[in-house]
PyMOL Python script that loads the backbone (N, CA, C, O; Angstrom):
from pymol import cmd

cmd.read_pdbstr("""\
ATOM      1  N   UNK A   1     -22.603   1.341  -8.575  1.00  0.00           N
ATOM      2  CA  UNK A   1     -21.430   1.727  -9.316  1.00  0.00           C
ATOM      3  C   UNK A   1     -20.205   1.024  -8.791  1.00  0.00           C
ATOM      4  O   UNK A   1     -20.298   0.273  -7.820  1.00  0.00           O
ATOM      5  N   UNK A   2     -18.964   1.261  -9.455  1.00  0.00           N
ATOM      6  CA  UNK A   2     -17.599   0.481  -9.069  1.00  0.00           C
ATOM      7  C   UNK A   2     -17.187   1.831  -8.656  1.00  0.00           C
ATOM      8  O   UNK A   2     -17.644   2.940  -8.935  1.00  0.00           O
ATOM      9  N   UNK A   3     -15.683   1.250  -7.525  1.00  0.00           N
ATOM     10  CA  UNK A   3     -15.451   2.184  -7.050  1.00  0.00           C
ATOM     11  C   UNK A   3     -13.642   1.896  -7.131  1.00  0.00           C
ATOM     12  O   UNK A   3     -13.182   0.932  -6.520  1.00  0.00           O
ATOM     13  N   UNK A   4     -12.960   2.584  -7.725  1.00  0.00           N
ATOM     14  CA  UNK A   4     -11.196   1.712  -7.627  1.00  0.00           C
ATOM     15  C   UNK A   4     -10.871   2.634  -6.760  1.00  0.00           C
ATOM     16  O   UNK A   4     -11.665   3.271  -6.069  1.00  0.00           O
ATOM     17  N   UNK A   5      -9.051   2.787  -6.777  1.00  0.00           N
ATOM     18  CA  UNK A   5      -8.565   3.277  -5.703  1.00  0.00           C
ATOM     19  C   UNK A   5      -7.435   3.234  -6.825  1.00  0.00           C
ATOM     20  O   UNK A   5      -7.202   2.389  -7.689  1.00  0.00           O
ATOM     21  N   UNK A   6      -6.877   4.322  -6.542  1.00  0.00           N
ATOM     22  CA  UNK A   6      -5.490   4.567  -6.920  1.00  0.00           C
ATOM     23  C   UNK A   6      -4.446   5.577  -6.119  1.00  0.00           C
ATOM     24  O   UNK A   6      -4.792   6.674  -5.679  1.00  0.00           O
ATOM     25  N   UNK A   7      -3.174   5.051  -6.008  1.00  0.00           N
ATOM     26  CA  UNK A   7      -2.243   6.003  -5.826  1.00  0.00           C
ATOM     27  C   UNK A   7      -1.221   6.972  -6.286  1.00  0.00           C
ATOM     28  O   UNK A   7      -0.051   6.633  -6.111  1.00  0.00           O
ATOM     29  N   UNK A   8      -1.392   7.809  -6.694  1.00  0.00           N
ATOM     30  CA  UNK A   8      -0.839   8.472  -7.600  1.00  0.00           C
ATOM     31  C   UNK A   8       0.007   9.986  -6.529  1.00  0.00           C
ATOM     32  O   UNK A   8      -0.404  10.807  -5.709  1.00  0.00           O
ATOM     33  N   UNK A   9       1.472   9.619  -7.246  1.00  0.00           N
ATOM     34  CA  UNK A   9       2.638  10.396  -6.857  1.00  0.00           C
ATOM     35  C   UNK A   9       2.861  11.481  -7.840  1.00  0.00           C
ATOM     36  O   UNK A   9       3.243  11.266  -8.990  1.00  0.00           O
ATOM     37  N   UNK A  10       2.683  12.315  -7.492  1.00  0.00           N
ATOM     38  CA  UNK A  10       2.509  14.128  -7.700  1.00  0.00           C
ATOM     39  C   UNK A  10       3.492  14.367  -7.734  1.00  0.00           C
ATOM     40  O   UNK A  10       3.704  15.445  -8.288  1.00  0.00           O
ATOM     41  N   UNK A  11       4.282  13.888  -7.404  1.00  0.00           N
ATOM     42  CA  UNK A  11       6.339  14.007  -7.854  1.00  0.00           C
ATOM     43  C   UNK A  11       6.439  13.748  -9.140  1.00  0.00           C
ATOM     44  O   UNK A  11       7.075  14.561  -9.811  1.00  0.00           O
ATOM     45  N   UNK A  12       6.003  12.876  -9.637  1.00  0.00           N
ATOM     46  CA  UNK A  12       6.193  12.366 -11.096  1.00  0.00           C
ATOM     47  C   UNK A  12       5.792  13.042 -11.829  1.00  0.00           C
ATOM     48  O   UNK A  12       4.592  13.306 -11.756  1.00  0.00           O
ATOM     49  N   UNK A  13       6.662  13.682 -12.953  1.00  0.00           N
ATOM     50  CA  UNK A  13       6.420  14.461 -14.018  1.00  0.00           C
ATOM     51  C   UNK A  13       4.636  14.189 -14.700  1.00  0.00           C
ATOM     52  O   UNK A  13       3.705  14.992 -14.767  1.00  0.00           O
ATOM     53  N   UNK A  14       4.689  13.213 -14.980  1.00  0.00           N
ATOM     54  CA  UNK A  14       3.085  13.141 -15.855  1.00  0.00           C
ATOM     55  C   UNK A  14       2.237  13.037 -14.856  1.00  0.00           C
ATOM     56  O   UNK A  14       1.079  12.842 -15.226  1.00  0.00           O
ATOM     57  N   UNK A  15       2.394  13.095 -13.786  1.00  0.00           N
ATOM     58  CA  UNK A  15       1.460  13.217 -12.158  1.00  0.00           C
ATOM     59  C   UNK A  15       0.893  14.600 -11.773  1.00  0.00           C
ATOM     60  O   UNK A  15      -0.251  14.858 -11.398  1.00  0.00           O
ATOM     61  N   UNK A  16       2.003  15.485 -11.959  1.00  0.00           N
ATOM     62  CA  UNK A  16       2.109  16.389 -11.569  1.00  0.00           C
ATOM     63  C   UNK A  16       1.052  18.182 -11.821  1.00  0.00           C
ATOM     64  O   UNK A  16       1.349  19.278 -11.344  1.00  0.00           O
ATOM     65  N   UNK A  17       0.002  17.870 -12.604  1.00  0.00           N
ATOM     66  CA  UNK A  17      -1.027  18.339 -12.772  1.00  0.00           C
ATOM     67  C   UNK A  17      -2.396  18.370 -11.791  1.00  0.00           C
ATOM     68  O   UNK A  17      -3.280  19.144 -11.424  1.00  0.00           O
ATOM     69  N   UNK A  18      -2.036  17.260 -11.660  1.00  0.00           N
ATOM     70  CA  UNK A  18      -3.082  17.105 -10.455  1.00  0.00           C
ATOM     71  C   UNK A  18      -2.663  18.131  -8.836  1.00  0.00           C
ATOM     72  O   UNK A  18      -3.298  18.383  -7.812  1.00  0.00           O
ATOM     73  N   UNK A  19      -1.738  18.363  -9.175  1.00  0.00           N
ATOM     74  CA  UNK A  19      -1.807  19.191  -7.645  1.00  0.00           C
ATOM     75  C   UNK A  19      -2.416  20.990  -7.910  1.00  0.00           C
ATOM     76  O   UNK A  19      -2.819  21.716  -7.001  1.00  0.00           O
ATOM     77  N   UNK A  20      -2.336  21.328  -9.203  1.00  0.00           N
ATOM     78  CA  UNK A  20      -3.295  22.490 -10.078  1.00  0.00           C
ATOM     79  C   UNK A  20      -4.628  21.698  -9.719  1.00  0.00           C
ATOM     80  O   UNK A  20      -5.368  22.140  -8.840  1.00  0.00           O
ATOM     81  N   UNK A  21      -4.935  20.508 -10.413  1.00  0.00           N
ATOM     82  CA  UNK A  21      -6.212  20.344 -10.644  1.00  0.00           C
ATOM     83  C   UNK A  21      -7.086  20.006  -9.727  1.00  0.00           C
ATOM     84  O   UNK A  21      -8.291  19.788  -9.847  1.00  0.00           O
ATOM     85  N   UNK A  22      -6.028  19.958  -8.285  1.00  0.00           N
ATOM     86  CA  UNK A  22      -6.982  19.807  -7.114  1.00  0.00           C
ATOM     87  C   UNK A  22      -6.676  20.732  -6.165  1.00  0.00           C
ATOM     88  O   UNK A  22      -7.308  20.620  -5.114  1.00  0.00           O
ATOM     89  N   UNK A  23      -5.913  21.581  -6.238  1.00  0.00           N
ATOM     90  CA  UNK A  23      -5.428  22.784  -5.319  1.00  0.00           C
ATOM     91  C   UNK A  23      -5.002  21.814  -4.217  1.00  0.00           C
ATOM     92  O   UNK A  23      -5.716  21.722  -3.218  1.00  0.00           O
ATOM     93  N   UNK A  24      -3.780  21.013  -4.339  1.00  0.00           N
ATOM     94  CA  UNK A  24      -3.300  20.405  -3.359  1.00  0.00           C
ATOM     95  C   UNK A  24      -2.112  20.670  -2.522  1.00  0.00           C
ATOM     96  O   UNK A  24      -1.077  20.489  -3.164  1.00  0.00           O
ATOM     97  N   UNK A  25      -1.948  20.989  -1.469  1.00  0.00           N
ATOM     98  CA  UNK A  25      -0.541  21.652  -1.053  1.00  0.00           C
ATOM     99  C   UNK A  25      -0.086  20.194   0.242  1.00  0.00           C
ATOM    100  O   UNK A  25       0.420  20.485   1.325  1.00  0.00           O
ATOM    101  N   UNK A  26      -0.261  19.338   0.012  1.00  0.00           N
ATOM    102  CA  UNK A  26      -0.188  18.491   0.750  1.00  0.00           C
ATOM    103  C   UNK A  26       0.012  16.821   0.462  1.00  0.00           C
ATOM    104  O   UNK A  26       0.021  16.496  -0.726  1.00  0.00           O
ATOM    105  N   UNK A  27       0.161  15.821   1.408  1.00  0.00           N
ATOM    106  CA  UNK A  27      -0.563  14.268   0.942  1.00  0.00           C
ATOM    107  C   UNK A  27      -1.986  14.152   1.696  1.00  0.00           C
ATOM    108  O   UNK A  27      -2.331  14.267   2.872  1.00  0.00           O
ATOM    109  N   UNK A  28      -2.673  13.866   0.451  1.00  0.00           N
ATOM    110  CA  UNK A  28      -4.249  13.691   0.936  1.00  0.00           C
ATOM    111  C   UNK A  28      -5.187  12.933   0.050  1.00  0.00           C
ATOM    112  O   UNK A  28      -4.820  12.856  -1.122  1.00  0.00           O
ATOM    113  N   UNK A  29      -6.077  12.482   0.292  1.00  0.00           N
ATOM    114  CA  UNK A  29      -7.050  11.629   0.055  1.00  0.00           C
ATOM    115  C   UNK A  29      -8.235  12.719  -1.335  1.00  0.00           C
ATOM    116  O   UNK A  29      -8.919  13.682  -0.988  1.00  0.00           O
ATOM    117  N   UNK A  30      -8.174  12.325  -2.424  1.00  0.00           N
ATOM    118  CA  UNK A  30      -8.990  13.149  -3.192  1.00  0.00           C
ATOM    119  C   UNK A  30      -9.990  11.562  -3.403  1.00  0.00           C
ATOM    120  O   UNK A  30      -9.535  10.422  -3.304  1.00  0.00           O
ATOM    121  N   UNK A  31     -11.491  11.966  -3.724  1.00  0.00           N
ATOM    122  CA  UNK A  31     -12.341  11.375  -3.985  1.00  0.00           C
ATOM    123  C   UNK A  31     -13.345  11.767  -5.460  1.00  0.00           C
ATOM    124  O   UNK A  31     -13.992  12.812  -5.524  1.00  0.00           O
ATOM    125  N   UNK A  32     -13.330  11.091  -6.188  1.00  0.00           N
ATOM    126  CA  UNK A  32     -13.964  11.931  -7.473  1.00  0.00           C
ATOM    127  C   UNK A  32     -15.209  11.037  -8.272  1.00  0.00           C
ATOM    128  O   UNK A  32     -15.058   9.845  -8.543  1.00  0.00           O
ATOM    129  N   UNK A  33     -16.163  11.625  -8.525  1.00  0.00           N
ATOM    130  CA  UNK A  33     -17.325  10.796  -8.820  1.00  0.00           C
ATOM    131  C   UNK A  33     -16.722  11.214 -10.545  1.00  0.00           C
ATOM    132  O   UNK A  33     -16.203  12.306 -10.778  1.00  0.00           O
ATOM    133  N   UNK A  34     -16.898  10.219 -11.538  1.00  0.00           N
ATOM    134  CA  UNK A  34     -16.872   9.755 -12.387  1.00  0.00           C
ATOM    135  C   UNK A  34     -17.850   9.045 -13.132  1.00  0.00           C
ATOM    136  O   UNK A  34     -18.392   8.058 -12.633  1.00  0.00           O
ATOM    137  N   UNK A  35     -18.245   9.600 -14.725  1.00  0.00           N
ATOM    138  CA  UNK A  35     -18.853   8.706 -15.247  1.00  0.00           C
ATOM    139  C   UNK A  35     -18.904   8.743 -16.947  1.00  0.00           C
ATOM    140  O   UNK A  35     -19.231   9.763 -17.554  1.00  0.00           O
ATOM    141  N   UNK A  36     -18.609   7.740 -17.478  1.00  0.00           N
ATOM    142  CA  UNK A  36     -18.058   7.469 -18.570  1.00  0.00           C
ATOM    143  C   UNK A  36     -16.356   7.894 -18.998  1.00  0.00           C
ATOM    144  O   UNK A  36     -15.810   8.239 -20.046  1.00  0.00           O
ATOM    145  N   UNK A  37     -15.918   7.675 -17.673  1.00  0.00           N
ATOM    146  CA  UNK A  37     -14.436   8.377 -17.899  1.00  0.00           C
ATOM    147  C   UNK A  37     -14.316  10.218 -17.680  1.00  0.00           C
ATOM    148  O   UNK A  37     -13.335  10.922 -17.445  1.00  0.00           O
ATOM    149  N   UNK A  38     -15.601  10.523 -17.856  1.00  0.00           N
ATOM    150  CA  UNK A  38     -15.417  12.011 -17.200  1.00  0.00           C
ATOM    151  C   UNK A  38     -15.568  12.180 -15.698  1.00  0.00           C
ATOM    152  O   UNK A  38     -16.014  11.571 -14.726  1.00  0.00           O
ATOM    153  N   UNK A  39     -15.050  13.164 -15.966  1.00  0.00           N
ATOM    154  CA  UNK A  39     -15.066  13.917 -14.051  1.00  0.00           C
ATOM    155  C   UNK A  39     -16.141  14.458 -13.977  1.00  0.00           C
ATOM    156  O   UNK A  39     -16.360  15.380 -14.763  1.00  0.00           O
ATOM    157  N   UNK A  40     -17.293  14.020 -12.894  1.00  0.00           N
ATOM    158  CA  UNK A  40     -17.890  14.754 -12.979  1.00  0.00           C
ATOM    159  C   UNK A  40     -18.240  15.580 -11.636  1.00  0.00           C
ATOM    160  O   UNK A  40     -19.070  16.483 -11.533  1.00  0.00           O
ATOM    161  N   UNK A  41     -17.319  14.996 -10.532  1.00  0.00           N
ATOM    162  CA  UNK A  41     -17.315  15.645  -9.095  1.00  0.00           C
ATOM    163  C   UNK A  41     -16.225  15.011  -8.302  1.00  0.00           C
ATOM    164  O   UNK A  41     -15.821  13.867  -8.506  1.00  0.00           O
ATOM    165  N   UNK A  42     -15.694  15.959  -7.227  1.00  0.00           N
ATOM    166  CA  UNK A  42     -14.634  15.897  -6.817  1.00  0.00           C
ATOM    167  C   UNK A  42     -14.272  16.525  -5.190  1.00  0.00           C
ATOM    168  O   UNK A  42     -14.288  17.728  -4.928  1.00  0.00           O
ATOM    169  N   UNK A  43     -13.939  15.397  -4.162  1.00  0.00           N
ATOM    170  CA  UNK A  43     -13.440  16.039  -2.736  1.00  0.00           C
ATOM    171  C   UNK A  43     -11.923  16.049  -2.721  1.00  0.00           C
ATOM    172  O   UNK A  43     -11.167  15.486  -3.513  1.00  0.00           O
ATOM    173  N   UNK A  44     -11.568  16.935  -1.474  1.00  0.00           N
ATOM    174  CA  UNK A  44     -10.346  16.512  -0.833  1.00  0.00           C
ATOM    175  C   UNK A  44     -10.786  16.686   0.404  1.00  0.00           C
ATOM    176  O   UNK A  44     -11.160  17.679   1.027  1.00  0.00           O
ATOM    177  N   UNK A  45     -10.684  15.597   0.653  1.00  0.00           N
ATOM    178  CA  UNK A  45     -10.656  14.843   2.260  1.00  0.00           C
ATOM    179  C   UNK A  45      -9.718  15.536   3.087  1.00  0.00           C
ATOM    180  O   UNK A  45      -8.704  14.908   3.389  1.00  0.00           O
ATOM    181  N   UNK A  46      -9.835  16.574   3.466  1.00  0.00           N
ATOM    182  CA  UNK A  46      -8.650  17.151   4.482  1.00  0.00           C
ATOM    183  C   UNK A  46      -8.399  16.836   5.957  1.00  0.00           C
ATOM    184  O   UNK A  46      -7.468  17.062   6.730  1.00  0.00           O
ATOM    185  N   UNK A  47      -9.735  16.150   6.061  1.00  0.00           N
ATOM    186  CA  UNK A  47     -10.023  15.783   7.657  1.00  0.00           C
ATOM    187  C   UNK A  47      -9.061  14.288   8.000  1.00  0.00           C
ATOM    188  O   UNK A  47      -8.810  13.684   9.043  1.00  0.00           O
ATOM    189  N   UNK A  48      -8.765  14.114   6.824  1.00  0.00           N
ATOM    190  CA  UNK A  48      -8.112  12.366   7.166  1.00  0.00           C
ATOM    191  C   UNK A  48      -6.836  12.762   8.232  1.00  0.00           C
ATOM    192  O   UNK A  48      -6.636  12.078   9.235  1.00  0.00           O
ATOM    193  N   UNK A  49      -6.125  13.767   7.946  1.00  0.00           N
ATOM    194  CA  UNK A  49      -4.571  13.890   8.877  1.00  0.00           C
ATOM    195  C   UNK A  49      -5.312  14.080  10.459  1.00  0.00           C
ATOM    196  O   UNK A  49      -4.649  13.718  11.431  1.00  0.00           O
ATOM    197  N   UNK A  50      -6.764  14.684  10.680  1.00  0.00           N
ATOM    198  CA  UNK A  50      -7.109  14.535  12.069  1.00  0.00           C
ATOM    199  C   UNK A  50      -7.626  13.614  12.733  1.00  0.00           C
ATOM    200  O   UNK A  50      -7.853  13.613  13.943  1.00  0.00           O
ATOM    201  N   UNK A  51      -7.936  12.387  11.586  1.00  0.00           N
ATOM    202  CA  UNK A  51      -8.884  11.579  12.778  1.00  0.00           C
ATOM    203  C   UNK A  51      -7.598  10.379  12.261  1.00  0.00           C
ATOM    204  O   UNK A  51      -8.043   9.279  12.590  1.00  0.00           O
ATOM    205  N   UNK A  52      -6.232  10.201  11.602  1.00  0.00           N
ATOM    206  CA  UNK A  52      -5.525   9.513  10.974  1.00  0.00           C
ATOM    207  C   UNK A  52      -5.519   7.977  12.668  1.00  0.00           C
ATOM    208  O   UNK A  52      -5.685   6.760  12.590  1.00  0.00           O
ATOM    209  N   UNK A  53      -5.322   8.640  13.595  1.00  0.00           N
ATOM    210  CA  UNK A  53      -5.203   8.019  15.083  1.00  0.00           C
ATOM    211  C   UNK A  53      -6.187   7.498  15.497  1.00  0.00           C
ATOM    212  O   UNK A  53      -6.210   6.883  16.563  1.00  0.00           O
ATOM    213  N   UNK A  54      -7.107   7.635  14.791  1.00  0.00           N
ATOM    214  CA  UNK A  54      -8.568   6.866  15.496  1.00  0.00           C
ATOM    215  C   UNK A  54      -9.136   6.162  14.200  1.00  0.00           C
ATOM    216  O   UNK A  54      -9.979   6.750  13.522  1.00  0.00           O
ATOM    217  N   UNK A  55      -8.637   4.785  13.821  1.00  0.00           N
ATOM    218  CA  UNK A  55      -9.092   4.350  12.736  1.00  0.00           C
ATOM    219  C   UNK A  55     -11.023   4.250  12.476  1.00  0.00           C
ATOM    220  O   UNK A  55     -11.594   4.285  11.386  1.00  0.00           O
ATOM    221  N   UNK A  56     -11.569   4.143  13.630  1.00  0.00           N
ATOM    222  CA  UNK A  56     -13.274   3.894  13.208  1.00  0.00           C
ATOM    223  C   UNK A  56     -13.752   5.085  12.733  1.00  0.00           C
ATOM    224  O   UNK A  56     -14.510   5.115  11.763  1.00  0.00           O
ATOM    225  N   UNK A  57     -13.161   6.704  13.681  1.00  0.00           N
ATOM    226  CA  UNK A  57     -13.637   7.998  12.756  1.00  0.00           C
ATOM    227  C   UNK A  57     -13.351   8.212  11.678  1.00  0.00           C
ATOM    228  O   UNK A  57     -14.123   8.767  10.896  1.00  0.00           O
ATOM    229  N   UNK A  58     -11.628   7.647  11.233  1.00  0.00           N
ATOM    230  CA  UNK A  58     -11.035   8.269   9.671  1.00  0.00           C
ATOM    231  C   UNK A  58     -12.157   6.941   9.270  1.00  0.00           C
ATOM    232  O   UNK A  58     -12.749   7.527   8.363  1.00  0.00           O
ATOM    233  N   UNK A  59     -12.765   5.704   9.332  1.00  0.00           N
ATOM    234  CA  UNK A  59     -13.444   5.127   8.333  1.00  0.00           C
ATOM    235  C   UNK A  59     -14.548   5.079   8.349  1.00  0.00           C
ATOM    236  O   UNK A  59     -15.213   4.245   7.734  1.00  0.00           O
ATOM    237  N   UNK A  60     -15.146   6.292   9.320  1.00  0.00           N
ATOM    238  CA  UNK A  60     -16.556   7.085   9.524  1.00  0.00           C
ATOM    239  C   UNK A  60     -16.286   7.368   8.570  1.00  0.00           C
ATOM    240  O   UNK A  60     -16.572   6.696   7.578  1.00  0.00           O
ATOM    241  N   UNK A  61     -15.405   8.860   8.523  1.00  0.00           N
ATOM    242  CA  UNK A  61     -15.693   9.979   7.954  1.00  0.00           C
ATOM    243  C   UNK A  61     -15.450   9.686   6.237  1.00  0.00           C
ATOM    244  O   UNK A  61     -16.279  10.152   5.456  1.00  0.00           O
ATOM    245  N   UNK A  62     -14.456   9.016   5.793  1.00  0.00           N
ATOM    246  CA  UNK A  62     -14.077   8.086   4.680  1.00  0.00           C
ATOM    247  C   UNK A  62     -15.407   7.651   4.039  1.00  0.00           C
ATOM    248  O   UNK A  62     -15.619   7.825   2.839  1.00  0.00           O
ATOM    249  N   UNK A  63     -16.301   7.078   4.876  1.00  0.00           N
ATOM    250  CA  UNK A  63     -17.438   6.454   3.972  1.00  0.00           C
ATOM    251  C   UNK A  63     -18.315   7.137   4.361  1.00  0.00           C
ATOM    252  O   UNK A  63     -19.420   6.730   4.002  1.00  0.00           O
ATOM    253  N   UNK A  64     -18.324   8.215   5.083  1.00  0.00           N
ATOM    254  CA  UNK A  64     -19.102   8.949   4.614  1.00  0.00           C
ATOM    255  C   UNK A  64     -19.440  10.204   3.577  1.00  0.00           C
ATOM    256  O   UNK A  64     -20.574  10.575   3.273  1.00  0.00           O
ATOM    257  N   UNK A  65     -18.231  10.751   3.122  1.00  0.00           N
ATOM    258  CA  UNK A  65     -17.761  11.649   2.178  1.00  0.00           C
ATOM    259  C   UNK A  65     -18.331  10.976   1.113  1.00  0.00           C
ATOM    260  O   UNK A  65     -19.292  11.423   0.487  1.00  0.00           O
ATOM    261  N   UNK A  66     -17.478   9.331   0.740  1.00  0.00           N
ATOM    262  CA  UNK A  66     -17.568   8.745  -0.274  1.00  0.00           C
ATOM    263  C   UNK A  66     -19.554   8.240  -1.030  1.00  0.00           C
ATOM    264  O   UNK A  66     -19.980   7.868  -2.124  1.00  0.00           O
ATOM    265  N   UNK A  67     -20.483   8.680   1.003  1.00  0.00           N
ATOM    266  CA  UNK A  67     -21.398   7.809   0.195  1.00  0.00           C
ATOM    267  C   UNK A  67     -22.019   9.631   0.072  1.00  0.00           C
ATOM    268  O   UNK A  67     -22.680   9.681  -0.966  1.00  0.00           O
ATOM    269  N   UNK A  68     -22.009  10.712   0.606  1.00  0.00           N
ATOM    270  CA  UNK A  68     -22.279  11.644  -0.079  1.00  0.00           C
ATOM    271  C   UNK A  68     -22.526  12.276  -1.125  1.00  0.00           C
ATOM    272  O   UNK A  68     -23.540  12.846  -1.528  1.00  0.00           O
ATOM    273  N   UNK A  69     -20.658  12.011  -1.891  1.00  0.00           N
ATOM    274  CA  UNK A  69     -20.962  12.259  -3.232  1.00  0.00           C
ATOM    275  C   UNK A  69     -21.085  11.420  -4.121  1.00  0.00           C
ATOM    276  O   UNK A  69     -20.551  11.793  -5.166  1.00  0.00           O
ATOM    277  N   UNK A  70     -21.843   9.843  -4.206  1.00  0.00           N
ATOM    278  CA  UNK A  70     -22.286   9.253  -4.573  1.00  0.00           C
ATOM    279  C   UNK A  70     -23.896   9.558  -4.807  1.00  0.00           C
ATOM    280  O   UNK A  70     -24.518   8.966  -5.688  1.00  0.00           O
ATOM    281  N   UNK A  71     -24.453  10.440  -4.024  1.00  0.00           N
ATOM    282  CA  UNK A  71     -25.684  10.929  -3.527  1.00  0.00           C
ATOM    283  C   UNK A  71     -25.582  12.039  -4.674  1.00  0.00           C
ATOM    284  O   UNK A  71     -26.528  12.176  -5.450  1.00  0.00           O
ATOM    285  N   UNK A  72     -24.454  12.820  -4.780  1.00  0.00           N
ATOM    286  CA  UNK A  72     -24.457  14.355  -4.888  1.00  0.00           C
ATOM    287  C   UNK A  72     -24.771  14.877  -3.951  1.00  0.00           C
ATOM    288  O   UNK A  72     -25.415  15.893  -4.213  1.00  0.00           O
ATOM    289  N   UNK A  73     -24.592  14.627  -2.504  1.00  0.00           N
ATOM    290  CA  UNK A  73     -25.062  15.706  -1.847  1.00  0.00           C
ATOM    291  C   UNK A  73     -23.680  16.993  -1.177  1.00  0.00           C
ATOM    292  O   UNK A  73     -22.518  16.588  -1.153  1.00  0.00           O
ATOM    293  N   UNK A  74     -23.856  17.818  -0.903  1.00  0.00           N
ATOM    294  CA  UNK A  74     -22.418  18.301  -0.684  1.00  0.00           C
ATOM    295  C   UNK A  74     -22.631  18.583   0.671  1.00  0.00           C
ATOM    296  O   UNK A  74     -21.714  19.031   1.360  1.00  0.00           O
TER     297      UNK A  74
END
""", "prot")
cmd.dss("prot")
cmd.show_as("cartoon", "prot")
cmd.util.cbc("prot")
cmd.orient("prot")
């Protein structure tokens, strides 16, 4: 599968749903499996603000979330 990346600011009026649609009270890393344009699964990475200082764990833990729910596994 492809995988993009986007940044999207939750300040911005037409943004601003997404912090409902992910129960977000923060800045954080959401990850969402997708297919045909639907949603069909979805993380928030909360662990990124703890390992943010040790770049090899945040890009442990980063690819590993990501190859999880690629798996479906939870």
């Amino acid at each position: 599968g492809r995988m993009t990346f986007t940044a999207i600011n939750v300040e911005e009026p037409e943004n601003e749903h997404f912090v409902q649609d992910y129960g977000l009270s923060s800045k954080t890393l959401v990850i969402q499996k997708q297919r045909g344009g639907k949603k069909l699964e979805w993380r928030n990475l909360g662990r990124i603000w703890e390992l943010v200082g040790d770049r090899e764990a945040f890009s442990a833990y980063v690819r590993g979330e990501i190859t999880a729910l690629r798996r479906g596994n939870s």
